[in-house]
TORKOL-4160 file (C-alpha; in steps of 0.2 Angstrom, whole numbers, padded with zeros to 4 digits, m for minus):
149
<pt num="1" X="m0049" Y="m0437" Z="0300"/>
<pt num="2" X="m0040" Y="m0423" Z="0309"/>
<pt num="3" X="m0024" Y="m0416" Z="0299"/>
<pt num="4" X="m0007" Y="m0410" Z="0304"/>
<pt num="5" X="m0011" Y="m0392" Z="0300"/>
<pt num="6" X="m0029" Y="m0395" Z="0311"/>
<pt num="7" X="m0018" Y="m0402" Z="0325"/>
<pt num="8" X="m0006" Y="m0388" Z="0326"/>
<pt num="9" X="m0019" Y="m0372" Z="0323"/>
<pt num="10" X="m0027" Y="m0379" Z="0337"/>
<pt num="11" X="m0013" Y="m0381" Z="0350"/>
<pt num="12" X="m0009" Y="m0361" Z="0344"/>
<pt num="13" X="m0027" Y="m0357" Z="0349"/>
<pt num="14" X="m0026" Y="m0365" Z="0366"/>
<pt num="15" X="m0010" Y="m0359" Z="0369"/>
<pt num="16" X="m0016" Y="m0340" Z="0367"/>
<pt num="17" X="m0030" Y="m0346" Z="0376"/>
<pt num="18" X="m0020" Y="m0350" Z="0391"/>
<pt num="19" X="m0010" Y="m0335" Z="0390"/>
<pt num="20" X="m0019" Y="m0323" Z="0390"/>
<pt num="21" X="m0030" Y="m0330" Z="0404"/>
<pt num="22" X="m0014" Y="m0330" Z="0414"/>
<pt num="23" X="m0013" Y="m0310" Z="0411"/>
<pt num="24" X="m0019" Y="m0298" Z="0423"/>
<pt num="25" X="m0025" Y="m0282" Z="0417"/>
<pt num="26" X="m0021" Y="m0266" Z="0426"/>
<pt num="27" X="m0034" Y="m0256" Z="0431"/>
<pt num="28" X="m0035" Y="m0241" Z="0436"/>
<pt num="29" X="m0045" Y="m0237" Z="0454"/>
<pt num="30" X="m0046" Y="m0218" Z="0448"/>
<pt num="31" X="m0065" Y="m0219" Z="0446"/>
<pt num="32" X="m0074" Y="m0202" Z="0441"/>
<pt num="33" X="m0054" Y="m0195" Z="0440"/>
<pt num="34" X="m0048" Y="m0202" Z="0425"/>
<pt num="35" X="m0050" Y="m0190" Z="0411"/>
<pt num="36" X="m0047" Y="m0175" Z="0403"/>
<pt num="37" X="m0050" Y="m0161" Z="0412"/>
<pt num="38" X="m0050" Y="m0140" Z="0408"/>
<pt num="39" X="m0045" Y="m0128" Z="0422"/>
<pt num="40" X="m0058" Y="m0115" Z="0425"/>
<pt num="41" X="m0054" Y="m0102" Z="0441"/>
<pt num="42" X="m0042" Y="m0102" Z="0452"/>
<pt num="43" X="m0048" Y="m0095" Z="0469"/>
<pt num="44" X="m0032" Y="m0090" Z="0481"/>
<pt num="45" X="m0037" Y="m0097" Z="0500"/>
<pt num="46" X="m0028" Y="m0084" Z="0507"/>
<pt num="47" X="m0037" Y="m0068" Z="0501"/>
<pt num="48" X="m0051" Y="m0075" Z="0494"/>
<pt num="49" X="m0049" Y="m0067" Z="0477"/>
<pt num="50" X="m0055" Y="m0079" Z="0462"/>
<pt num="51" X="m0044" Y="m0078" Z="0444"/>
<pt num="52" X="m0056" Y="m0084" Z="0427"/>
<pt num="53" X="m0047" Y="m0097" Z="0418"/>
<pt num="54" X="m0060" Y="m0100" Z="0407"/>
<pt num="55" X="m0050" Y="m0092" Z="0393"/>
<pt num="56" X="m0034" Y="m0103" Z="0395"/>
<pt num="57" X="m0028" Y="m0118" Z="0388"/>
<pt num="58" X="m0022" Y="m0128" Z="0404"/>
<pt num="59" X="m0028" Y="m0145" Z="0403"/>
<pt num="60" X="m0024" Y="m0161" Z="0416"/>
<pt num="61" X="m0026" Y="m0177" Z="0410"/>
<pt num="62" X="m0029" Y="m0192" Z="0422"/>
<pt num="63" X="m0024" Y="m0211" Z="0419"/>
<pt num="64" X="m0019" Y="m0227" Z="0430"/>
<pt num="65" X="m0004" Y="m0216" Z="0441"/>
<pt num="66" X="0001" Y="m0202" Z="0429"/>
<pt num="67" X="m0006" Y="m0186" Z="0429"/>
<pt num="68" X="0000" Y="m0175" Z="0411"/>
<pt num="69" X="m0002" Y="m0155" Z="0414"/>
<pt num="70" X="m0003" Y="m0145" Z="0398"/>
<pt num="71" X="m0002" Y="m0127" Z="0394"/>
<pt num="72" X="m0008" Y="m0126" Z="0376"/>
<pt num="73" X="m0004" Y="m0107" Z="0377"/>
<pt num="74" X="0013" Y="m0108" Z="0384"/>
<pt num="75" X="0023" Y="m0117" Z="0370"/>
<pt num="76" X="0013" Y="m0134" Z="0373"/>
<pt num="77" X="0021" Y="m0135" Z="0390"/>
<pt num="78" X="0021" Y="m0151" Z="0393"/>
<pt num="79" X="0023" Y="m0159" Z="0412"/>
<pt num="80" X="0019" Y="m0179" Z="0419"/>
<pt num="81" X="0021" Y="m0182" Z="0437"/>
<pt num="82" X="0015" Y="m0197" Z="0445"/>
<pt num="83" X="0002" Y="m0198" Z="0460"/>
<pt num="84" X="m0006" Y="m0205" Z="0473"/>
<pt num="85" X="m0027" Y="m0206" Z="0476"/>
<pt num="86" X="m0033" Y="m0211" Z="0493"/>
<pt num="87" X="m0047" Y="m0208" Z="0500"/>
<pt num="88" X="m0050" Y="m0188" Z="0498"/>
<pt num="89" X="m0032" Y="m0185" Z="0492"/>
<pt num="90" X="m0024" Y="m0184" Z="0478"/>
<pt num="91" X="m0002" Y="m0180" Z="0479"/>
<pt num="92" X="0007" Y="m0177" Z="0466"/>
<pt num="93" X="0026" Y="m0178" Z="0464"/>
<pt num="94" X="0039" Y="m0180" Z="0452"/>
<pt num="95" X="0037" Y="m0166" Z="0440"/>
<pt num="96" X="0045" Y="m0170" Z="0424"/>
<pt num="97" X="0043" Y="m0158" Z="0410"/>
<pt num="98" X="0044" Y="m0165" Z="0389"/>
<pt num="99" X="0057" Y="m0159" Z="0381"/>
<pt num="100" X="0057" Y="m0167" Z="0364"/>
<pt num="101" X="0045" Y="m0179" Z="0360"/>
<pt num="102" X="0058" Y="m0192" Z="0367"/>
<pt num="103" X="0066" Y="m0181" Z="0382"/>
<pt num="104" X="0063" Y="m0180" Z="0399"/>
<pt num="105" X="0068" Y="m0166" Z="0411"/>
<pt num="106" X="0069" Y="m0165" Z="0428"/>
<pt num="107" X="0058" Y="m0150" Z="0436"/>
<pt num="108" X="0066" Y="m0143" Z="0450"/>
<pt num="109" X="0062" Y="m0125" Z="0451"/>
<pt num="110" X="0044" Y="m0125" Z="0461"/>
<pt num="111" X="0038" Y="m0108" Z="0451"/>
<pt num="112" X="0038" Y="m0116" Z="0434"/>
<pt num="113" X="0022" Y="m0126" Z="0442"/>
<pt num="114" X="0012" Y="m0110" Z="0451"/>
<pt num="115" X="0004" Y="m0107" Z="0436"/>
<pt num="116" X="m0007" Y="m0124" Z="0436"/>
<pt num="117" X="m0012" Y="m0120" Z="0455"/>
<pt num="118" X="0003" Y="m0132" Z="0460"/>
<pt num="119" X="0012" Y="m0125" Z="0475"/>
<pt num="120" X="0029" Y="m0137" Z="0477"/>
<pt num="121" X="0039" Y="m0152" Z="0464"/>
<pt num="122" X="0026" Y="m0163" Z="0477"/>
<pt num="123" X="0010" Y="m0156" Z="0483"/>
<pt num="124" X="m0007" Y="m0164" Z="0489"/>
<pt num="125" X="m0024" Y="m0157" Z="0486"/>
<pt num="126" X="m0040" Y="m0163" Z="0495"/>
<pt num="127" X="m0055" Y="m0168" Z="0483"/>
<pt num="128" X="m0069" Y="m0155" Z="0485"/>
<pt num="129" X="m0080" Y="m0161" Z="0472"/>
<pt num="130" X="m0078" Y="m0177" Z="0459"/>
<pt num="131" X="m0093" Y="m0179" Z="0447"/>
<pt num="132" X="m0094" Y="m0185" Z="0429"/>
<pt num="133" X="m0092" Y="m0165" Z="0426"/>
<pt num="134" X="m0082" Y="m0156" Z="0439"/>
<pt num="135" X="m0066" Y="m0159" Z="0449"/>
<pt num="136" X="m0063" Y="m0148" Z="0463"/>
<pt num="137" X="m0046" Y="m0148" Z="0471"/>
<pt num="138" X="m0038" Y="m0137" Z="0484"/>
<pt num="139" X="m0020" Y="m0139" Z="0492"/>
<pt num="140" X="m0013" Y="m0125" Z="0506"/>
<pt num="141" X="m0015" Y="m0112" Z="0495"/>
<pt num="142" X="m0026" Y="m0114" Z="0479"/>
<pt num="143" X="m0044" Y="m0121" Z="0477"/>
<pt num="144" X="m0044" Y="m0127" Z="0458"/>
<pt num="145" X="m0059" Y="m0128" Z="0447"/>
<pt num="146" X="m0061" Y="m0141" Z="0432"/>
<pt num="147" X="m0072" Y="m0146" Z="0420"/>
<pt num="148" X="m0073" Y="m0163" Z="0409"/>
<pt num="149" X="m0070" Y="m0161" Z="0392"/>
């Protein structure tokens, strides 16, 4: 004999069910890119000079279309932009620094960004190298060199 409490447990279940098959997931086309990743050296393209940033706490994190860019050393600055992946480039734009852990603010002074190897509030880098290890990056002026942590 089937019960009330039977009846109604079960209409729940397939109503879930149904649900969450009607959901799409977002995922990420990113592939090897999402992550954390550690900036190593800066070369500058133009003289061909190279700057060690082993020693520094500049991290970029990659998920879905937001790209975080830390500087541990410099007050835990904190900046998001979104971006674009296609093919062999990667643009970035929209520079938004953290605040408070509940503020935004608008970046609109291109120098704050030179220190990550970022050259304008939108810039685009071509993918050198993309491995389970290493991201290489360069734009116009900088070749950027990661590694996964």
């Amino acid at each position: 004999m089937i019960t009330k409490a039977f009846m109604k447990r079960s209409i729940y279940i397939i109503v879930a069910c149904i649900t969450l098959a009607a959901c799409e997931l977002e995922t990420s086309n990113n592939g090897k890119l999402d992550g954390n990743w550690q900036l190593r050296q800066i070369d500058t393209l133009s003289t061909g000079g190279t700057t060690d940033m082993s020693h520094s706490y500049i991290y970029w994190a990659v998920e879905n279309h937001l790209l975080q860019v830390r500087d541990i050393d410099d007050s835990n600055l904190t900046i998001f932009f979104q971006f674009e992946k296609a093919g062999s480039q990667l643009t970035i734009q929209s520079p938004y620094k953290v605040v408070t852990k509940d503020q935004l603010e608008a970046i609109e002074d291109e120098e704050t960004l030179r220190p990550f190897g970022i050259v304008g509030l939108q810039d685009t880098f071509q993918f050198e190298e993309l491995n389970g290890k290493a991201l290489t990056l360069k734009n116009q002026f900088y070749r950027l060199h990661f590694r996964r942590y």
